[in-house]
N, C-alpha and C positions, 0 to 999 in steps of 0.2 A: 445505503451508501455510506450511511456512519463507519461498518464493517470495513468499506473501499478505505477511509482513511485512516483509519487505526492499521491495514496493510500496509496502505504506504508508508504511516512511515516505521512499522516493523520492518520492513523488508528494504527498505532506504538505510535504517541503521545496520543491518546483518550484509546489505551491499558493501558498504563504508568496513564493514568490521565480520569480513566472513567466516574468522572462527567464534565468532560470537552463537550461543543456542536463545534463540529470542524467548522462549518461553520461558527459560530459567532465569535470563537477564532482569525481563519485566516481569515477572511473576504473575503468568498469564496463569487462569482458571484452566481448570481440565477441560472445563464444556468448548474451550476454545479449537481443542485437537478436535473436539468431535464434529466439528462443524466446519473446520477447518479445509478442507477442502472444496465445499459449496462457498465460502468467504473467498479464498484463492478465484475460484473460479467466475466470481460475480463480478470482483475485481479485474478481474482480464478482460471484461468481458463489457464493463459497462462504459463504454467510451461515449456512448451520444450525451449522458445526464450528468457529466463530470463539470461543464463549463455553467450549468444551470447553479448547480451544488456549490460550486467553490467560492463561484459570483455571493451566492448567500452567505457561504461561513467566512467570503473576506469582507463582505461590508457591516458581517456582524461583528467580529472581529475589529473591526476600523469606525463602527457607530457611523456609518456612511451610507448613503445612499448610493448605489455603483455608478450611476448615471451623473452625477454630483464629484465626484473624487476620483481621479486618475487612478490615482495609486491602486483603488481598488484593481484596476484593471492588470496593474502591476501584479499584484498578489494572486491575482488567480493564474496567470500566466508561469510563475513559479512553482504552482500548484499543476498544474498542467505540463510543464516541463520538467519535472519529477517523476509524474507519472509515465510519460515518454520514456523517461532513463530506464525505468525500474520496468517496465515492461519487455524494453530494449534488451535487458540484460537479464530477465527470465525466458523469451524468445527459445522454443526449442526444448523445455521443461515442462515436464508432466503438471499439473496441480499435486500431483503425489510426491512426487519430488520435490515441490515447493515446500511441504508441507513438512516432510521429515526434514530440510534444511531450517524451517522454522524452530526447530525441535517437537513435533509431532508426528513419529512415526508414524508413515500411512506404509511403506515397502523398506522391503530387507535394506537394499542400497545406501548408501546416502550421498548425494551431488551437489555441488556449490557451483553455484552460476558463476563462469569464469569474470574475471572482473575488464 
């Protein structure tokens, strides 16, 4: 799930900024293309374990107990509706096309999810 978040928010900032190449941007490792489309794909895919996930990395984040502080409830909700966007707006895209839009060529093409 670490993988899920460091997507979102590659792919949150290349939404925002689509002529941006994320690999070049963030000085992503090569091993990132190569696995790069099982990451795209776990990411699409893992929508039940996301509110468990978030719930932890926002009341670690906030030194909170989630049960204990609203807010947490806040943060993860942001987290979740980010994820909504970004999923929204890959809808109808290969993982391979994700992939070479990250700057990981996986096919000749290359496609920017309309904004």
């Amino acid at each position: 799930m670490i993988r899920a978040l460091i997507l979102l928010s590659l792919i949150s900032a290349c939404i925002a900024t689509p002529i941006m190449n994320a690999k070049k941007h963030f000085n992503l490792p090569d091993d990132f293309c190569s696995q790069c489309v099982i990451s795209v794909e776990d990411f699409l895919s893992n929508i039940n374990v996301e509110n468990t996930v978030f719930t932890q990395v926002c009341s670690d984040m906030m030194h909170s107990d989630s049960d204990k502080n609203p807010m947490v409830k806040v943060c993860v909700a942001g987290f979740i509706g980010e994820m909504e966007y970004v999923r929204e707006k890959l809808a109808g895209h290969s993982d391979e096309e994700i992939c070479d839009w990250l700057g990981c060529p996986q096919i000749t093409s290359s496609t920017t999810p309309s904004q």
